[in-house]
N, C-alpha and C positions, 0 to 999 in steps of 0.2 A: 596487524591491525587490532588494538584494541577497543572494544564498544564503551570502555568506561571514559576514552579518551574524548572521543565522537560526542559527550550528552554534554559537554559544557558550548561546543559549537551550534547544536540544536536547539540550546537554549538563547543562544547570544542571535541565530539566525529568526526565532520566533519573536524576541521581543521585542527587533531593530523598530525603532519608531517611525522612520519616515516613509513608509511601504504600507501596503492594504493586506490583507489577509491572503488573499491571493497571489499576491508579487511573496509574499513569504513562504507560501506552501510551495511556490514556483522555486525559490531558492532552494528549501530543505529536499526537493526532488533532487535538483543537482548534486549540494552537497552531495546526499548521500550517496548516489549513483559514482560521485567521482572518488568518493571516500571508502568507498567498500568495492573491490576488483571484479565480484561476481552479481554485483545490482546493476543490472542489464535495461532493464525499463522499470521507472519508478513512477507511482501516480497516487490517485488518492480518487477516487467514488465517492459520493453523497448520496444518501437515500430521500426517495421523495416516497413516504410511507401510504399513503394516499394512492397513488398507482403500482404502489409497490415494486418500482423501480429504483435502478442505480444510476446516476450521470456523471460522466466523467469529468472530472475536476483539474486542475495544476498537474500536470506529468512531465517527466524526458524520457526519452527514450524513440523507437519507433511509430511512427502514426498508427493510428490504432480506427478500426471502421466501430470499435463496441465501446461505441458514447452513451448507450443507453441499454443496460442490462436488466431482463426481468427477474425480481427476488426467485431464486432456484435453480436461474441457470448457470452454469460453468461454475467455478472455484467464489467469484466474487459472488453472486447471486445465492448460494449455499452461505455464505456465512451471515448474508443481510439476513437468514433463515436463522440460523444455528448460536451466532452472537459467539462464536469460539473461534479461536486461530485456524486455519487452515493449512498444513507444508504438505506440498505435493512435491515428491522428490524425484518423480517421472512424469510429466505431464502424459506422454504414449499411454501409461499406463489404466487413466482416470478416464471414468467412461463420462461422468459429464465436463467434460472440459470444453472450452469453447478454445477454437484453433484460432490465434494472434499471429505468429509468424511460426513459419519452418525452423527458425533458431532458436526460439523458445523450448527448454528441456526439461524446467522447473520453476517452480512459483511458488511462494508465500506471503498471504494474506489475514491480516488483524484486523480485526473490526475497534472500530473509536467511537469510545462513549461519552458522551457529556449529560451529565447526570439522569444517570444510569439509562439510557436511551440511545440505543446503535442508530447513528445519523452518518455513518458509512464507514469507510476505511480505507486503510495503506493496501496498497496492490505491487510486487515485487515480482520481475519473470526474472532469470537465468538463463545464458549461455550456459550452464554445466548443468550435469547431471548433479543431486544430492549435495548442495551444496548446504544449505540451511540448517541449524542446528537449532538446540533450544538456547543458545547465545544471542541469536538471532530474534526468536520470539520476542524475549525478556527486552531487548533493545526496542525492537518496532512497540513494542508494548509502552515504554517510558516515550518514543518519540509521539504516540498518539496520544498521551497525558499531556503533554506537553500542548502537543496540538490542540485539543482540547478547551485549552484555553485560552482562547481564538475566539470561541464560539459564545 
């Protein structure tokens, strides 16, 4: 699997015209979960900066009870803080981590900016241990530019 292959899809998936904003972030979840072996649960958080929460947005993956995260908690809630990538390559390991499922082993999270304003982001768990690389980053990174302009 190449990620250079994957950004003319994400591009063709963000600009289909006959779909709302949400039927397409609904898409790109899929794509990418089915396009990449170890994207286990894919979604996307919005910040509402005002209560300084995250609401969860277009996902696949397992149902999830954390629709509404306070900025600082777990891995998503640290980067509405921090506005930097996150790769946690053991979630066991991380002391704030907010527990999703028993098969969740690892996560990476980008926060998405549209001009220059973290208005939330890509949230990625794993079945594997350390899966994630900085291939990974630089891709989620191009998919939330992309996304971006959406908004």
């Amino acid at each position: 699997m190449n990620f250079e292959d994957l950004k003319p899809k994400v591009v063709a998936i963000l600009t289909e015209t006959n779909i709302n904003r949400e039927e397409k972030l609904k898409n790109l979840c899929l794509f990418l979960s089915d396009s990449i072996s170890y994207y286990n649960w894919v979604g996307f958080y919005f910040a509402n900066h005002e209560a300084k929460t995250l609401h969860l947005g277009p996902y696949v993956g397992a149902a999830t009870d954390h629709t509404v995260i306070p900025f600082g908690k777990g891995i998503c809630g640290q980067v509405a803080e921090s506005n930097a990538n996150f790769v946690v390559p053991d979630v066991a390991a991380q002391d704030n981590y907010i527990a999703c499922s028993f098969t969740v082993k690892s996560e990476i999270v980008v926060p998405l900016f549209v001009n220059g304003v973290n208005i939330g982001q890509i949230d990625i768990d794993s079945h594997v241990i350390d899966p994630f690389s900085e291939k990974d980053e630089r891709f989620l990174e191009f998919v939330n530019q992309e996304v971006a302009k959406l908004f």
